[in-house]
C-alpha positions as CSV (number, residue, x, y, z in Angstrom):
1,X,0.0,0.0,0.0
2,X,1.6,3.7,-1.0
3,X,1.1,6.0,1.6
4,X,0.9,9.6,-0.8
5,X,2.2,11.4,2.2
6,X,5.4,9.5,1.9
7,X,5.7,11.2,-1.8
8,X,4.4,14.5,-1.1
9,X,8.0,16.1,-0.7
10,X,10.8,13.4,-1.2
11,X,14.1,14.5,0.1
12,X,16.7,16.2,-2.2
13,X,19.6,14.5,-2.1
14,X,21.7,13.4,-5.6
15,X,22.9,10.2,-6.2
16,X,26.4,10.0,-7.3
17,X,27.2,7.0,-9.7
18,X,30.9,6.5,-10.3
19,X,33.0,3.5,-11.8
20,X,35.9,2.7,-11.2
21,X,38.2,1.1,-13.7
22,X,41.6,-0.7,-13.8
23,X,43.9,-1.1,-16.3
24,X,45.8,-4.8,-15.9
25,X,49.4,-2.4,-14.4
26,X,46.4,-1.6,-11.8
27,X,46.3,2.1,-13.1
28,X,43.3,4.1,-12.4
29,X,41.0,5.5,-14.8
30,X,40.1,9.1,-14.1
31,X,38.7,12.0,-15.9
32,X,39.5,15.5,-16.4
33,X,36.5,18.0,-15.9
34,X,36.9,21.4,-17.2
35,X,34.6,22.7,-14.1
36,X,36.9,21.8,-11.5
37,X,40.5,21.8,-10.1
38,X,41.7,17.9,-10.0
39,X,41.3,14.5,-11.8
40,X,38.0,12.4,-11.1
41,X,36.6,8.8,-11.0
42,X,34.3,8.8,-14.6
43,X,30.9,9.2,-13.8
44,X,28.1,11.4,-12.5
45,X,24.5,12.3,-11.3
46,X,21.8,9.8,-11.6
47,X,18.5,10.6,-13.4
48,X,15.3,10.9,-11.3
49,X,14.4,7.0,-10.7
50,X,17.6,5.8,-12.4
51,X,18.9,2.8,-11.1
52,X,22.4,3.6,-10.0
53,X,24.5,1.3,-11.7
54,X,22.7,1.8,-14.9
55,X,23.8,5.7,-14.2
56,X,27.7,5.2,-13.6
57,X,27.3,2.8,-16.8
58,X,25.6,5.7,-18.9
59,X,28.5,8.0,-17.5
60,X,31.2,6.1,-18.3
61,X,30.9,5.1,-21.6
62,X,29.5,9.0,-22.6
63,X,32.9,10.0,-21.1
64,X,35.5,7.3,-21.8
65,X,33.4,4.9,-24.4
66,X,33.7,2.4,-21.9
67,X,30.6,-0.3,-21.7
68,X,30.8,-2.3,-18.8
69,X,28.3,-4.6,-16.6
70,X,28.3,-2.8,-13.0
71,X,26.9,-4.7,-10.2
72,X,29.4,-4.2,-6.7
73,X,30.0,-1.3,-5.1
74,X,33.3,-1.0,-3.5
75,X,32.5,2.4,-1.5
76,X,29.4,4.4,-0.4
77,X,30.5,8.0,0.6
78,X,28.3,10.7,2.3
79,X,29.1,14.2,1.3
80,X,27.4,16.9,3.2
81,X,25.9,20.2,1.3
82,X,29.0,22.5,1.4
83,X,29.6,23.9,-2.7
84,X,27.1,21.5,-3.9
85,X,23.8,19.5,-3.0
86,X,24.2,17.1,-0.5
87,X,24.6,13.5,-2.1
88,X,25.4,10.2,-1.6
89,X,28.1,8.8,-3.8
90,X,28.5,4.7,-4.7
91,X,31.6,3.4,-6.4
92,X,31.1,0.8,-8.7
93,X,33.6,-1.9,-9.3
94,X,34.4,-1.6,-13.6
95,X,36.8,-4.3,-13.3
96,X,39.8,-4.4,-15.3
97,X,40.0,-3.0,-19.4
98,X,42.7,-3.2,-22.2
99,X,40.5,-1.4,-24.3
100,X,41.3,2.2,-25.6
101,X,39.5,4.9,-24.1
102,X,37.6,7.5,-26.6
103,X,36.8,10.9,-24.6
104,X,34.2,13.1,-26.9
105,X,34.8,16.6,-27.8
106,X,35.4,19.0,-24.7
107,X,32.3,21.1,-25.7
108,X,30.2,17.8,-25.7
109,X,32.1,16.5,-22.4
110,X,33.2,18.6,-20.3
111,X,36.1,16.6,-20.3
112,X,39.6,17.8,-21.0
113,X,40.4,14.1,-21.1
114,X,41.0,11.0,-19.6
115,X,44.0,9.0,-18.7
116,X,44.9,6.0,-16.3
117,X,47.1,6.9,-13.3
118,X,49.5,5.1,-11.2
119,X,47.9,4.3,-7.7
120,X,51.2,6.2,-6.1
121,X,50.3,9.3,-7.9
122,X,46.5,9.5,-7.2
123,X,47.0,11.7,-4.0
124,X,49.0,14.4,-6.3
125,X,46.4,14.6,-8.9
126,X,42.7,14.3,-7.4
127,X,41.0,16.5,-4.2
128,X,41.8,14.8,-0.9
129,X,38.2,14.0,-0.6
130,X,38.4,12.4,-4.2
131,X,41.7,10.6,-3.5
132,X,40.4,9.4,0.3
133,X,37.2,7.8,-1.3
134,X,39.1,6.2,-4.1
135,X,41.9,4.9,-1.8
136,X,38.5,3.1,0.5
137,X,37.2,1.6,-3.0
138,X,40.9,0.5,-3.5
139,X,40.7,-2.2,-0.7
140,X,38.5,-4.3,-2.4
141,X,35.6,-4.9,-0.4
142,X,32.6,-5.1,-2.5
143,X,29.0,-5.5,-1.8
144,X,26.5,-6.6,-4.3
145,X,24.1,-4.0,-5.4
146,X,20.2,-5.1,-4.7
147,X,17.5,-3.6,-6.3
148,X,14.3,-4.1,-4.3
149,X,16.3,-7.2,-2.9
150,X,17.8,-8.7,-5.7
151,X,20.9,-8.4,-7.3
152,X,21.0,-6.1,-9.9
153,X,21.7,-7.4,-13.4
């Protein structure tokens, strides 16, 4: 039974989808907004109703041509409303690749490229926030994601 009141006025809060990707040196895939200082996990907002995983999928192959299957989540990271909306971030696990990356055009992107980086660098190039939640997904913990309890496909 739906209860309308409980739909009235959802909560705002974004959903941020990222992937992260390996190359088989154990690189990392990042990307390089134009809108901000730093190197980034590919990635971004989910839709309204958009299944997470399905989002970080959408993301990354928009921004690196990348399809892959996403299903764990290696880290779930609160960040509260400071410069943007308050949002919960999940860091899917996109496995390993060998295959060549194509980043679109920077007025279609937003991207001045992407590259992999050596995991002894990724503290020079991202955010400290950015690097700390990539170095938790690093460990290698992951969790399967469940949509309405059961594994998403």
């Amino acid at each position: 039974m739906r209860d309308p009141r409980l739909l009235a006025k959802p909560p705002v809060c974004r959903l941020g989808c990222l992937a992260l990707v390996r190359n088989p040196r154990g690189d990392v895939l990042l990307v390089d907004p134009d809108y901000m200082d730093g190197l980034i996990l590919p990635g971004g907002a989910a839709r309204p109703n958009e299944p997470p995983h399905e989002a970080a999928a959408r993301h990354l192959l928009a921004q690196t041509g990348l399809s892959r299957r996403l299903t764990h989540v290696l880290a779930v990271d609160f960040t509260p409303a400071d410069r943007y909306l308050e949002r919960l971030n999940l860091v899917f696990d996109g496995g390993t690749t060998t295959q060549e990356l194509t980043v679109p055009p920077q007025h279609r992107s937003g991207l001045l490229g992407a590259r992999f980086v050596p995991v002894q660098q990724l503290g020079q190039v991202m955010a400290p926030a950015q690097a700390a939640r990539l170095a938790e997904a690093l460990t290698g913990h992951a969790v399967p994601l469940l949509l309405h309890g059961q594994r998403a496909a």
